[in-house]
C-alpha positions in Angstrom: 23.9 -5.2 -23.6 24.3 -1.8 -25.2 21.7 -1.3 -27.1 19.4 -1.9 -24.0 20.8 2.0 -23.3 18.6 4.5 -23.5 20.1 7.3 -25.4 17.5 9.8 -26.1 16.4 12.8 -23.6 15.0 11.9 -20.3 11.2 12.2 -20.0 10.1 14.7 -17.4 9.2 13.0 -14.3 5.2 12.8 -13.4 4.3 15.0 -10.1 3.2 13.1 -7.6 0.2 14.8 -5.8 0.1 15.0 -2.2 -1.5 12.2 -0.2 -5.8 13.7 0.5 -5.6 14.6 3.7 -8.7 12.5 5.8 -11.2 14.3 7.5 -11.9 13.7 11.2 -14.8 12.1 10.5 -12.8 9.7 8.0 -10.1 8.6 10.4 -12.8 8.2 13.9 -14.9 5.7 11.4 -11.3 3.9 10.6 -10.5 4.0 14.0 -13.6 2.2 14.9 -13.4 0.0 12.1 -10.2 -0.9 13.8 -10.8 -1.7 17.2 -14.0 -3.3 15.8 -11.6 -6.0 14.0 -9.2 -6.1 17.3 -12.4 -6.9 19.7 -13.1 -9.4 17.4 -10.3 -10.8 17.3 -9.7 -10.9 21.3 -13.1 -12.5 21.6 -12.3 -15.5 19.4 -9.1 -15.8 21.3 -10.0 -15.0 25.4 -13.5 -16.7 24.9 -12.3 -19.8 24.9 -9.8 -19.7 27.0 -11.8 -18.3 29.3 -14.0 -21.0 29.2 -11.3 -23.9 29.3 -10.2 -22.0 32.1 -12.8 -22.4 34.0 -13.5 -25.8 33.4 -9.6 -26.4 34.5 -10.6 -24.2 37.8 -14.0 -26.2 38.8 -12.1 -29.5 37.8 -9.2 -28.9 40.3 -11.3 -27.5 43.0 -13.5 -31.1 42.6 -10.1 -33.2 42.8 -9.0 -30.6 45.9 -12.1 -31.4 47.5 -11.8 -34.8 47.2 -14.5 -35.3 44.5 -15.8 -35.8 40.7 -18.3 -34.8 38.0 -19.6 -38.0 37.8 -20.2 -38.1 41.7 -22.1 -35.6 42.0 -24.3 -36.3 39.0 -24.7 -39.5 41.2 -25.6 -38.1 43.8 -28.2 -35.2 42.1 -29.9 -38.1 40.4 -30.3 -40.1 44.0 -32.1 -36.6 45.3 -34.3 -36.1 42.5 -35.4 -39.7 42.0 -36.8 -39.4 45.6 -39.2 -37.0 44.8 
């Protein structure tokens, strides 16, 4: 264990340089680059539930009305076949 110990003088310690500053032009295009990546991201998420949404919406107002999909592709093929 002791002769991990360093004994010798300490090395002078490296100066770290201040960070670059970015210019205006630098943090609008990361800004962009951001919200381009965060609309992305809400469109592969609200899309489709968007769509499943409205699905659910036109599917209960057919039961609330007191019909089906299936019924009404019924009766569209009955009207067209009679032209």
């Amino acid at each position: 264990m002791t002769t991990d110990l360093h004994e010798g003088p300490l090395e002078v310690a490296t100066e770290i340089a201040a960070p670059v500053r970015r210019t205006w032009r630098e943090q609008r295009e990361r800004r962009r680059r951001r919200r381009i990546w965060m609309e992305e991201l809400l469109g592969w998420i609200l899309v489709p539930v968007i769509v499943v949404g409205c699905y659910w919406a036109v599917e209960g107002v057919m039961i609330a009305l007191g019909t089906s999909p299936t019924a009404i592709l019924n009766g569209l093929n009955q009207v067209t076949s009679g032209f």
